[in-house]
Each structure stands twice: as structure tokens, then as C-alpha cells.
C-alpha positions, -999 to 999 in steps of 0.1 A, spaced: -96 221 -313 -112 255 -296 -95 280 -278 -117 269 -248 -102 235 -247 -70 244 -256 -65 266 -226 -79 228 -204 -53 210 -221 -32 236 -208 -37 239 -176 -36 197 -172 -2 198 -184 6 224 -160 -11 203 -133 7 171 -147 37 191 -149 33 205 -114 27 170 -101 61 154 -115 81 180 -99 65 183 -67 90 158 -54 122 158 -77 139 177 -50 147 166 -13 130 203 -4 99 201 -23 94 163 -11 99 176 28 79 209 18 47 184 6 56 154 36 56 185 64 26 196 52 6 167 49 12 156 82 7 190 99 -26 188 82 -34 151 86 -34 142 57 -34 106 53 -37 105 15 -11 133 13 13 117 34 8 82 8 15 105 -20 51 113 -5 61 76 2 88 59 -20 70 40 -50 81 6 -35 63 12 -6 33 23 -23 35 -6 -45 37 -30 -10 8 -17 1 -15 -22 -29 5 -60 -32 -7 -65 6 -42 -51 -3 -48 -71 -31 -31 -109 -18 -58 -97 15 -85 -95 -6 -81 -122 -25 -73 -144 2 -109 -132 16 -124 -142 -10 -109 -178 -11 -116 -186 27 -153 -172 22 -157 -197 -7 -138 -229 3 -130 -225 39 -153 -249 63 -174 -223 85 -157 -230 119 -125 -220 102 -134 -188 83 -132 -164 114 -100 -171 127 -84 -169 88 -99 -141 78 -95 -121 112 -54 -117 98 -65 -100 67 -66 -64 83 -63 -47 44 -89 -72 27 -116 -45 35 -100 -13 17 -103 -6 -23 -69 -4 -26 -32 1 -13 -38 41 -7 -67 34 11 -54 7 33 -25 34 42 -54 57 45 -74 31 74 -41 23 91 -27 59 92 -39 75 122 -39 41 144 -2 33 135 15 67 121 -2 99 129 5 105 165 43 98 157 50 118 129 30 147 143 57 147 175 87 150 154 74 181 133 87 206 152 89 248 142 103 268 121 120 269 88 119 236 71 161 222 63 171 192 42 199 179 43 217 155 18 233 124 24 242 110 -8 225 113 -41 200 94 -36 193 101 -2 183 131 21 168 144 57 138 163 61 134 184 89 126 219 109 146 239 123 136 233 161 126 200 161 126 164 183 131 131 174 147 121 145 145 135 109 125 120 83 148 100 58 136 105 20 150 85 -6 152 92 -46 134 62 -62 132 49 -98 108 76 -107 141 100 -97 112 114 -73 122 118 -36 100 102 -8 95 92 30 116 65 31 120 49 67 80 29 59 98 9 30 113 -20 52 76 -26 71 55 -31 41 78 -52 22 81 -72 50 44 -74 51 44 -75 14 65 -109 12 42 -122 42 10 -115 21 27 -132 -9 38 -165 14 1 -162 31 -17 -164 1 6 -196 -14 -7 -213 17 -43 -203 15 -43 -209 -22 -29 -245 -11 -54 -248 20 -85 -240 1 -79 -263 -24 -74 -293 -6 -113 -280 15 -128 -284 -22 -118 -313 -32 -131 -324 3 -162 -310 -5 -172 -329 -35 -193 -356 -33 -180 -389 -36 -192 -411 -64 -195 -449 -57 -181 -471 -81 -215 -487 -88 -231 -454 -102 -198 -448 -124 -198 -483 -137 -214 -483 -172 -230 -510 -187 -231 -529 -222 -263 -536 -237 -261 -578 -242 
């Protein structure tokens, strides 16, 4: 291998490195969350979530989309509207994305207010458990949690989307169910003459 990519190899472990430990501390997790909402940073505030709620929200985009997709295909047309008007994530690529559509309509103006000045503090709860703040702030900390990846994260969003998660999941059972009865609707019947064969004599 050359020098040249040697010293890239290098510098992506440093990067990968970097990445792993950006949150393996209630400080550095409140350091990144602060700043990606001081910057509006929709993408950087998804990156700071607990991994259960980041895996919600790419279950809840993908059961959307897919229920799309069966109400466009089996769905009779007077229906289709009203069913697919409930899939709000059906339209993004993916679970970051949909946080990314959804974050300055349901999260921005809200997280911005309880930023507050000065120094940033954490302060532990447990071990598992921590809250993120400044120094001179209002409203209530941000609660960060450690998660199976032993990385900390925003924590209070986790309740929502696996609500919404386990809504998706139940949604789709029933559209699964719904479009499937619409098909076999939609077959033509065939008469018992044309399926009744016949014996040469």
C-alpha cells in the first residue's frame, strides 16, 4: 500500500475514531446536541438521539412507505386520499430525513428556547443517565440517556416515536389486511360455464 493511502486510511480511523467518542460522555453528547440546535441543525440534532429512537423513525418511515405503496396499488380511487393523507413519513428516503422534514414544524422552536447562555453543565443522574444544560438557562434540561452503543443521547423524543413506531407497525397489519381483501375484489369472476371443461365423446 503507498504512503499516500496509508496517511487516508489514517485519517478515516481518526474520523471513525472521532465519531465513536463524540458521544461516550454526557459532556461531549450535550457539547454536539447544544450545538446542533444553536445552529439548526436538523441532521445534527438526529445524530445525538438515542439509537432506539433513531431506529423508530426509520421503522415509521419504512411501514409509511410501504403502506403507500399498497393503497396506490390495491386501494379503490375514492379511498386512496383519505388513507394515504396519515402517512406523513411515506415521502422521505429514510428515518433521518423524516426527522429532518418534521424538525423545524415540531422541535426547533422548542429546543431553541431552552438553550440558554453560558458555560455548558451536565449533570449525572445515574449511570446510564444525565442532564444537559447551560449555565443560565429556562425550561427544563435536556435528559440524555446511555444506550446499547454505551453512547449518550437526547433522550426525552424516545417515548413519541415508539409510540408512533408501534402505531405504524399495527397500521400497516391493517392495510396489509385491507388491501388484500380490495384485490381479491378486483379479480374478475369466472362463470362456471367457461371453467367447465369438456370430454371429447
Amino acid at each position: 500500500m503507498s504512503r499516500g493511502a496509508l496517511g487516508l486510511l489514517w485519517l478515516a480511523s481518526l474520523w471513525l475514531l472521532s465519531g465513536c467518542q463524540d458521544r461516550s460522555s454526557p459532556a461531549s453528547a450535550c457539547q454536539a446536541l447544544l450545538r446542533a440546535i444553536a445552529e439548526g441543525d436538523a441532521e445534527g440534532v438526529f445524530e445525538t438521539l438515542t439509537q432506539p429512537t433513531q431506529w423508530a423513525l426509520y421503522s415509521v418511515q419504512k411501514n409509511h412507505a410501504r403502506m403507500w405503496a399498497l393503497v396506490q396499488a390495491d386501494y379503490p380511487q375514492k379511498e386512496q386520499s383519505a388513507a394515504q393523507s396519515r402517512l406523513y413519513a411515506a415521502d422521505a428516503h429514510d428515518g433521518r430525513e423524516l426527522f429532518s422534514d418534521l424538525y423545524e414544524e415540531r422541535y426547533a422552536a422548542g429546543f431553541a428556547a431552552r438553550l440558554g447562555t453560558g458555560p455548558i453543565r451536565t449533570e449525572t443522574v445515574s449511570t446510564t443517565e444525565a442532564l444537559c444544560r447551560r449555565e443560565n438557562h429556562s425550561g427544563p434540561p435536556f435528559r440524555l440517556a446511555r444506550d446499547s452503543s454505551f453512547r449518550f443521547g437526547l433522550q426525552e423524543l424516545a417515548a413519541e416515536w415508539e409510540q408512533a413506531q408501534l402505531r405504524a407497525t399495527h397500521d400497516l397489519a391493517t392495510v396489509e389486511k385491507n388491501a388484500a381483501i380490495y384485490r381479491t375484489a378486483q379479480r374478475p369472476a369466472t362463470s362456471p360455464a367457461a371453467s367447465r371443461s369438456f370430454a371429447p365423446p
